[in-house]
GULUM-811209 format. One line per field, with one value per residue (C-alpha): residue in one letter; y, x, z. Coordinates in Angstrom, 2 decimals. Layout:
REM GULUM-811209
residu: c(A, ...)
v: c(Y, ...)
u: c(X, ...)
w: c(Z, ...)
***
This chain:
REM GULUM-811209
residu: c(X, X, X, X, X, X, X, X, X, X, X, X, X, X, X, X, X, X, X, X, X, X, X, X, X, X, X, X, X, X, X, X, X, X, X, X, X, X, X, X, X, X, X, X, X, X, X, X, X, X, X, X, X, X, X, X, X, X, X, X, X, X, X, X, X, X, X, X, X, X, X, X, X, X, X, X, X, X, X, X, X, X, X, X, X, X, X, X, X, X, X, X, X, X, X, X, X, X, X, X, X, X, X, X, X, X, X, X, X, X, X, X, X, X, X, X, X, X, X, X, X, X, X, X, X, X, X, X, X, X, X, X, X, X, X, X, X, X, X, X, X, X, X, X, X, X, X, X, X, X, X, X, X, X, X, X, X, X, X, X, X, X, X, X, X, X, X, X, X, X, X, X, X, X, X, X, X, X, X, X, X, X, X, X, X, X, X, X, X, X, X, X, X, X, X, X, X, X, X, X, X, X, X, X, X, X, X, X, X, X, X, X, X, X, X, X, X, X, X, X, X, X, X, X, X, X, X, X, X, X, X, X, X, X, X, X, X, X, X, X, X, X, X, X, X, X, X, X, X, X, X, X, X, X, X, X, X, X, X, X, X, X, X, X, X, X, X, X, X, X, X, X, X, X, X, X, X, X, X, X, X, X, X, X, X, X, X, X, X, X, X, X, X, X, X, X, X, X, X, X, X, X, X, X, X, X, X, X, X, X, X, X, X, X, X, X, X, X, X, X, X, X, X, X, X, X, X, X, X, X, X, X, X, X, X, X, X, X, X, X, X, X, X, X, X, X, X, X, X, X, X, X, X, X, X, X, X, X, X, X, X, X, X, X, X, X, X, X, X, X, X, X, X, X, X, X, X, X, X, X, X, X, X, X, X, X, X, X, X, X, X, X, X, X, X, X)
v: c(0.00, 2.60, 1.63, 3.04, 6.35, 6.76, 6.64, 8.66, 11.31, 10.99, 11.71, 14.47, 16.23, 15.37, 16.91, 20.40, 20.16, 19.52, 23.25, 25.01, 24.41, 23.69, 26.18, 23.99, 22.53, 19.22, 16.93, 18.21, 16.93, 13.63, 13.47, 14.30, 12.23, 9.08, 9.91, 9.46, 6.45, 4.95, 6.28, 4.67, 1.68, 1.80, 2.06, -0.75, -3.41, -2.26, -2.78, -6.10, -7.12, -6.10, -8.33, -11.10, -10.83, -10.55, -13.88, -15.39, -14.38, -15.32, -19.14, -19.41, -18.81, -21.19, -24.04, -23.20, -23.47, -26.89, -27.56, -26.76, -28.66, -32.03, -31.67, -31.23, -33.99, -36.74, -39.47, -41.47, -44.68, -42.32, -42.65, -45.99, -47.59, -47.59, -51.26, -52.76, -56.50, -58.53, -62.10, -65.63, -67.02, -68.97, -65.78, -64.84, -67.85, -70.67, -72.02, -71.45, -68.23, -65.81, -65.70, -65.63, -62.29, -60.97, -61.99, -60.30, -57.20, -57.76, -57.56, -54.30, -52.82, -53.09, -52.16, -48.61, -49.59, -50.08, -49.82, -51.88, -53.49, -56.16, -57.61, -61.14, -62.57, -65.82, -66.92, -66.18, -63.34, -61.21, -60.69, -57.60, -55.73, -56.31, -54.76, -52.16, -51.49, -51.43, -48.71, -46.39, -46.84, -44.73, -47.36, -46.60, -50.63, -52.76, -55.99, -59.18, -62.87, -65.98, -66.75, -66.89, -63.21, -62.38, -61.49, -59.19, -58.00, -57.69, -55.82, -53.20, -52.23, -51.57, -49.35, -47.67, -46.66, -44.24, -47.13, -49.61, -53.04, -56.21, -59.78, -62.66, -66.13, -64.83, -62.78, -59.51, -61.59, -58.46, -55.96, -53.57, -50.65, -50.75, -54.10, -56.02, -59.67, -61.42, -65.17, -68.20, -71.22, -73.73, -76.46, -76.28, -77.07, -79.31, -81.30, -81.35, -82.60, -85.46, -86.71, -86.36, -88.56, -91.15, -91.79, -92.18, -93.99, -97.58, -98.39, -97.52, -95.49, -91.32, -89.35, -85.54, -83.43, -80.48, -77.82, -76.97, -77.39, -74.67, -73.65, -72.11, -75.85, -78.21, -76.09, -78.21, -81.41, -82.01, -80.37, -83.11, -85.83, -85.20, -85.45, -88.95, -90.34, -88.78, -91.31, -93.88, -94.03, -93.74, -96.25, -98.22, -99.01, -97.82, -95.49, -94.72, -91.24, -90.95, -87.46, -85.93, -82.24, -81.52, -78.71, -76.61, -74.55, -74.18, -77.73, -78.99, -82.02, -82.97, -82.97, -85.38, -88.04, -88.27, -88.41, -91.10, -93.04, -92.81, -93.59, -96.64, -97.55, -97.79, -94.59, -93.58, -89.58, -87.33, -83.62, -81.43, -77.78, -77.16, -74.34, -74.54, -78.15, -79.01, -78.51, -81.50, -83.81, -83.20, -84.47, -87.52, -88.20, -87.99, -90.06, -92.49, -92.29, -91.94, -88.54, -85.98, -82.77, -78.79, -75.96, -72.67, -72.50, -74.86, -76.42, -78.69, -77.42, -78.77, -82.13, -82.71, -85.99, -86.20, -83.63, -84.87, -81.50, -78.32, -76.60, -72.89, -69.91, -66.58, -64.66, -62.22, -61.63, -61.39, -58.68, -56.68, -56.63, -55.40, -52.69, -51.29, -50.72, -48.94, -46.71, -46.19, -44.89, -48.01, -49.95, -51.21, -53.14, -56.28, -59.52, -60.91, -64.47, -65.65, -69.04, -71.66, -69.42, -66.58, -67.84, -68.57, -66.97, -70.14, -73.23, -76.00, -76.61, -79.61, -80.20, -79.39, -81.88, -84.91, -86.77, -88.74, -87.94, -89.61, -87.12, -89.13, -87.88, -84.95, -84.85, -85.87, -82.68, -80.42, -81.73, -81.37, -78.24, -76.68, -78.87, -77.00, -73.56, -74.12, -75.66, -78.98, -80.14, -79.22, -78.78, -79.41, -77.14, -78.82, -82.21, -81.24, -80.50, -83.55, -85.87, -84.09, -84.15, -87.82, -87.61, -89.43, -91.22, -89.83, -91.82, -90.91)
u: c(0.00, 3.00, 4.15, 0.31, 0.30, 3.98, 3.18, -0.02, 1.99, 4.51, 1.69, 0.19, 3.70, 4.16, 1.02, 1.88, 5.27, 3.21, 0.95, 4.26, 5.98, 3.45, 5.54, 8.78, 10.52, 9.50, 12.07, 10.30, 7.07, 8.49, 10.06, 6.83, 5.00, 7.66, 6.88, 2.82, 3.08, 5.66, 2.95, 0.04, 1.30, 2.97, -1.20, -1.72, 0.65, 0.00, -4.25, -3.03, -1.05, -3.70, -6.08, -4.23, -3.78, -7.74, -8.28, -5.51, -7.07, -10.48, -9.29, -7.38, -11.20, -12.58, -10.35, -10.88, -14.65, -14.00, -12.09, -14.77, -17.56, -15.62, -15.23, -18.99, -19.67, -17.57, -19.36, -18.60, -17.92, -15.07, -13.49, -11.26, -12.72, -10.16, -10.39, -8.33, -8.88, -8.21, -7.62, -8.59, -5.46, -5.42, -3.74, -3.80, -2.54, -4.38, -5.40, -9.10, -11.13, -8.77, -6.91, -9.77, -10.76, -6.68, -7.62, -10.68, -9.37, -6.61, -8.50, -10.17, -6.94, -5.98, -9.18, -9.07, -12.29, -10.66, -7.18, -6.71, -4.18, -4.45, -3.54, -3.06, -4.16, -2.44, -4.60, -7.52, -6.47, -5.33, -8.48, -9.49, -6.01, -5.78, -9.37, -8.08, -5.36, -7.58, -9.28, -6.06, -6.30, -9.50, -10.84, -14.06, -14.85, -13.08, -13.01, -12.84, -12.88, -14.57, -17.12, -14.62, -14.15, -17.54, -17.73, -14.84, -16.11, -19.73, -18.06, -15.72, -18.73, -21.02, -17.84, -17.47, -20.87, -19.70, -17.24, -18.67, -17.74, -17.93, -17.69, -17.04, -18.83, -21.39, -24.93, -25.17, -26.49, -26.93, -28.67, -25.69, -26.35, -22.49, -22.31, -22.98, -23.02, -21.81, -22.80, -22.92, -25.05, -22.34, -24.62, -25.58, -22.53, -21.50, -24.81, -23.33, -19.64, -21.25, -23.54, -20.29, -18.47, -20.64, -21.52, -17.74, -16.35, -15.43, -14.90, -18.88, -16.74, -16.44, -15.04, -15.51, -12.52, -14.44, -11.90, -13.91, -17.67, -20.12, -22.91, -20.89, -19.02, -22.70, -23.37, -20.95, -20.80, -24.61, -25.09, -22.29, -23.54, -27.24, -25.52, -24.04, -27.61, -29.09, -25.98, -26.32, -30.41, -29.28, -26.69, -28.89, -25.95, -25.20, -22.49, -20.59, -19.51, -17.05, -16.83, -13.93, -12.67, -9.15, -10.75, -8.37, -8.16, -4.22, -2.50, -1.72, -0.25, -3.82, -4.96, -2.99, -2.83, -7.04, -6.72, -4.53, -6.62, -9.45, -7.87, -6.20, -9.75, -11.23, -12.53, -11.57, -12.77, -12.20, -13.96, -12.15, -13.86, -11.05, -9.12, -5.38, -5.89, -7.07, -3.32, -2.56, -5.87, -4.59, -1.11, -2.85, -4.25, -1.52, 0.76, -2.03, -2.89, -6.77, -9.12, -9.75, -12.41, -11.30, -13.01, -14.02, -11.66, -10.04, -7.77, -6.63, -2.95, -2.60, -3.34, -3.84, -4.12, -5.89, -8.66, -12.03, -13.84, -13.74, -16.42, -15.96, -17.07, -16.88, -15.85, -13.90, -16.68, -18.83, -16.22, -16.22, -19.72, -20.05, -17.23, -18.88, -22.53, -20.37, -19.24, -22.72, -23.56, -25.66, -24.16, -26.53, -25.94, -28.00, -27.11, -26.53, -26.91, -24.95, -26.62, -26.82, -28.36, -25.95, -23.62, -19.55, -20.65, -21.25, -20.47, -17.69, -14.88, -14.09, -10.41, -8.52, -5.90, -7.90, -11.51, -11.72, -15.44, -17.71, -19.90, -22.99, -22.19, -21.91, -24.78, -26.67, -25.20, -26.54, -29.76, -30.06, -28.32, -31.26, -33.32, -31.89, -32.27, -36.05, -36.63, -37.66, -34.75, -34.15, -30.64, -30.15, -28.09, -27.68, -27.93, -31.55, -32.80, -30.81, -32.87, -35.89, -35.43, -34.84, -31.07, -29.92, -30.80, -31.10, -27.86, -25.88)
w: c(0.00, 0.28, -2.95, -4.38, -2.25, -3.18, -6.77, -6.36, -5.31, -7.70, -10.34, -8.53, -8.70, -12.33, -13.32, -11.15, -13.76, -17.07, -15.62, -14.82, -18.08, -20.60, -23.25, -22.92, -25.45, -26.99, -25.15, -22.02, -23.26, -24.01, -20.74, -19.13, -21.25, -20.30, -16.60, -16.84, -18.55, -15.81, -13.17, -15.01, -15.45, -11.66, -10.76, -12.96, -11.36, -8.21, -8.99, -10.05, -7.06, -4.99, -7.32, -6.75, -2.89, -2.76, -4.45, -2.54, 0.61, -1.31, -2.06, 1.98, 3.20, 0.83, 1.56, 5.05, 4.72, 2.78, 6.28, 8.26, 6.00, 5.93, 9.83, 9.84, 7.67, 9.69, 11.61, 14.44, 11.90, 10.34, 13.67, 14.89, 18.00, 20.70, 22.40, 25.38, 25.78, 28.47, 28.06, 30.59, 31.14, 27.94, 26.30, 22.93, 21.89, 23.02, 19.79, 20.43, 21.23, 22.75, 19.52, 17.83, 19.18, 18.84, 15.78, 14.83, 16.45, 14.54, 11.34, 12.51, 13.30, 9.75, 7.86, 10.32, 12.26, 15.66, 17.34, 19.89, 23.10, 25.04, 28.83, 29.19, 32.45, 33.82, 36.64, 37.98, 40.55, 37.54, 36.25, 38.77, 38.21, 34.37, 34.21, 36.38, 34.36, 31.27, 32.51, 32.10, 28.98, 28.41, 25.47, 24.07, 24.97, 27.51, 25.91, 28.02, 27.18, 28.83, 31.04, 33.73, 33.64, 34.30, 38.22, 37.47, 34.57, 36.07, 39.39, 36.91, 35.21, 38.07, 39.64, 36.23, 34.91, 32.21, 30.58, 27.77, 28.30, 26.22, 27.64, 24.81, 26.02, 29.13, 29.07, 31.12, 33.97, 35.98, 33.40, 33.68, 31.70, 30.34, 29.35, 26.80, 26.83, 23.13, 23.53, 20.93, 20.37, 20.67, 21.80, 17.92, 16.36, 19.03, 17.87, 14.22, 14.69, 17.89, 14.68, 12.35, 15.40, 15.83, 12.20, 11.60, 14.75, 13.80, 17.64, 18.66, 21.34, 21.60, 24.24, 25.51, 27.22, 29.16, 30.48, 33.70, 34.72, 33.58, 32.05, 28.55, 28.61, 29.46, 25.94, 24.07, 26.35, 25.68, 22.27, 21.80, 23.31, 21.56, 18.13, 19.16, 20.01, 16.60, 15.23, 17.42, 16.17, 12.43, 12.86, 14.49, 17.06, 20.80, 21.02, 24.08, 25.15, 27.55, 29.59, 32.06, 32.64, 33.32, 35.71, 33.77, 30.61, 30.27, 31.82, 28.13, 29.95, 31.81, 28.07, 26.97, 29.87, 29.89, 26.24, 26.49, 28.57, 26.73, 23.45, 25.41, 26.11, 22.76, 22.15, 18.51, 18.52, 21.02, 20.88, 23.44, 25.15, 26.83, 25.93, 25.87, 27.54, 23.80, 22.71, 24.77, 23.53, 19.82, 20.65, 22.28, 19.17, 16.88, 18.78, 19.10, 15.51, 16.68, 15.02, 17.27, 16.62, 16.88, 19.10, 18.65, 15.21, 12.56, 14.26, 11.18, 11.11, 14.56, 13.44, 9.12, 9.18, 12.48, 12.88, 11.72, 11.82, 14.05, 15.64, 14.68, 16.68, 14.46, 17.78, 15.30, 13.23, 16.39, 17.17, 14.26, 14.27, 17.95, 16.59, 13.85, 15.79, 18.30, 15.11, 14.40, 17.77, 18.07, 21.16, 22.97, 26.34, 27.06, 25.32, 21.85, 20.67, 17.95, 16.43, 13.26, 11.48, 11.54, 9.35, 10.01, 13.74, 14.14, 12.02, 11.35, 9.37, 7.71, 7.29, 3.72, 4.36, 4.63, 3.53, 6.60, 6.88, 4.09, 1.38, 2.46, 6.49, 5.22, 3.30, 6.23, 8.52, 6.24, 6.40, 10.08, 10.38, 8.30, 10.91, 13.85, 12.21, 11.39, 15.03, 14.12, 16.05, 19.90, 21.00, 24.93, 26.91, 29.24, 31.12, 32.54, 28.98, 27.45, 29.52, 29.63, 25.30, 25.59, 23.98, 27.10, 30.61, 33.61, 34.94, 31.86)
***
């Protein structure tokens, strides 16, 4: 702006010299004529400059409004969800659902939906401090996995009313108004691979490997057991089922010594619910040469030529899904029951590396999973609903 009052008053004095010597020769004239013209076009570039600076201020505000509109238009689902889980002492890799869910939230991680740590818990008395601890880390949810979590999980979020949490494998018992409670029909698929057993055993002899007693495990011992009777009637041959718990979900070595037994007593097929105790139940059966059935995920690379089938429990997918309603602004605390009919939440596997069980078996198990979805067949829970169904007697 100096530069424009500067020349302004260059002009003004130029003209007050063309009035004072308007009879002067003709090289004044020229010389006058010469100055004008610098003057004018002096105005001009500074008119331009200024031109320019007002449509560089002019774009600045527009991109800044642009800014400000895209801020506006974000939604929550734009936005990771922050998620600290905390494991049962099976840890992240125990081969069944803890990694599972590392896995899931792995998979969120990467597509952007979530971010995500985790505390791994080692025995039972961790489970108050590593929920503690997860609390520091100011997560949108508080993840944890297991049934056995659930008094500490229950307790945090009855102490903690403004923080969401998520428990993997128990309802919200309690009606919290923080928790939700993500729980699948495993009595269902633990129906299909007891039919799958007991159509294929050659010995007329299954067994069952329960970690410890409870109501998430009677889901699979009796779903289990159910599917060996539907056999056992389309066989037209008794089938035994023989049941123990290691009262454990991590002593690999408790696995594999009641595995061993019951292999060494004629059972051909073992299913194990057992956690990390599984590990142990699947080297049973390879050094026995005997088939043994997965949990809660294809477990086929533990054992190729070995694993008959696997139960499979979608808890990433479950995961994802819980993630992405958060996103939405649509978490909702209460309970949510993953079933047959949902898909790869819940389903099984059937091994790549081997044909162990025949097309016409198979065949069969899709028949009666459609059965099971459209409620013409009941799955027990439990041992009161097994007898009470007629799948077995009242002194096992």
């Amino acid at each position: 702006m100096k530069i424009k009052n500067f020349m302004s008053l260059a002009a003004a004095l130029s003209l007050s010299v063309v009035l004072a010597s308007c009879g002067n020769d003709t090289a004044n004239k020229e010389t006058k004529t010469n100055d004008n013209k610098a003057a004018v076009e002096e105005k001009v570039d500074e008119t331009e400059k200024k031109d320019e600076d007002t449509k560089v201020d002019d774009t600045a505000d527009e991109a800044e409004e642009d800014k400000d509109t895209e801020e506006d238009d974000k939604t929550p689902s734009e936005d990771a969800v922050s998620v600290t889980m905390v494991t049962d002492f099976g840890g992240i890799n125990d081969k069944s659902f803890n990694q599972s869910t590392y896995e899931g939230l792995q998979k969120a991680d990467k597509d952007g939906t979530a971010t995500f740590d985790y505390i791994e818990s080692h025995k039972e008395d961790d489970y108050v401090p590593n929920l503690e601890s997860a609390l520091d880390s100011e997560s949108d949810i508080i993840l944890t996995v297991g049934y056995a979590l659930f008094p500490a999980t229950d307790e945090a979020a009855e102490e903690n009313p403004e923080q969401n949490y998520v428990i993997i494998d128990n309802k919200n018992l309690n009606d919290r108004d923080n928790l939700l409670g993500v729980t699948f029909a495993d009595h269902q698929n633990s129906f299909l691979v007891g039919y799958i057993a007991g159509m294929t055993s050659e010995t007329n002899k299954v067994g069952f490997v329960g970690g410890q007693k409870s109501e998430v495990i009677d889901r699979f011992e009796y779903g289990y057991r159910a599917g060996v009777a539907q056999a056992s009637k389309d066989k037209g041959e008794d089938i035994d089922v023989i049941v123990q718990y290691a009262n454990s979900y991590s002593d690999q070595s408790a696995g594999k010594n009641i595995a061993n037994k019951m292999y060494q007593d004629g059972a051909d097929i073992i299913f194990h619910a057992a956690g990390g105790v599984g590990i142990g139940v699947i080297e049973a059966a390879k050094e026995n040469d005997k088939w043994v059935i997965g949990v809660d995920r294809d477990q086929s690379d533990e054992a190729p030529d070995n694993m008959l089938v696997s139960t499979i429990k979608g808890v990433g997918e479950a995961v994802n899904s819980v993630i992405d309603e958060y996103a939405k602004g649509n978490f909702k605390a209460g309970d949510q029951e993953f079933t047959l009919a949902d898909g790869d939440a819940v389903t099984i596997a059937y091994p790549t590396t081997n044909d162990l069980v025949s097309k016409e078996t198979k065949d069969k198990v899709e028949e009666i999973r459609k059965d099971i979805v459209d409620g013409k067949i009941e799955v027990p829970e439990n041992e009161e609903e097994a007898i009470e169904q007629g799948w077995i007697k009242g002194n096992k």
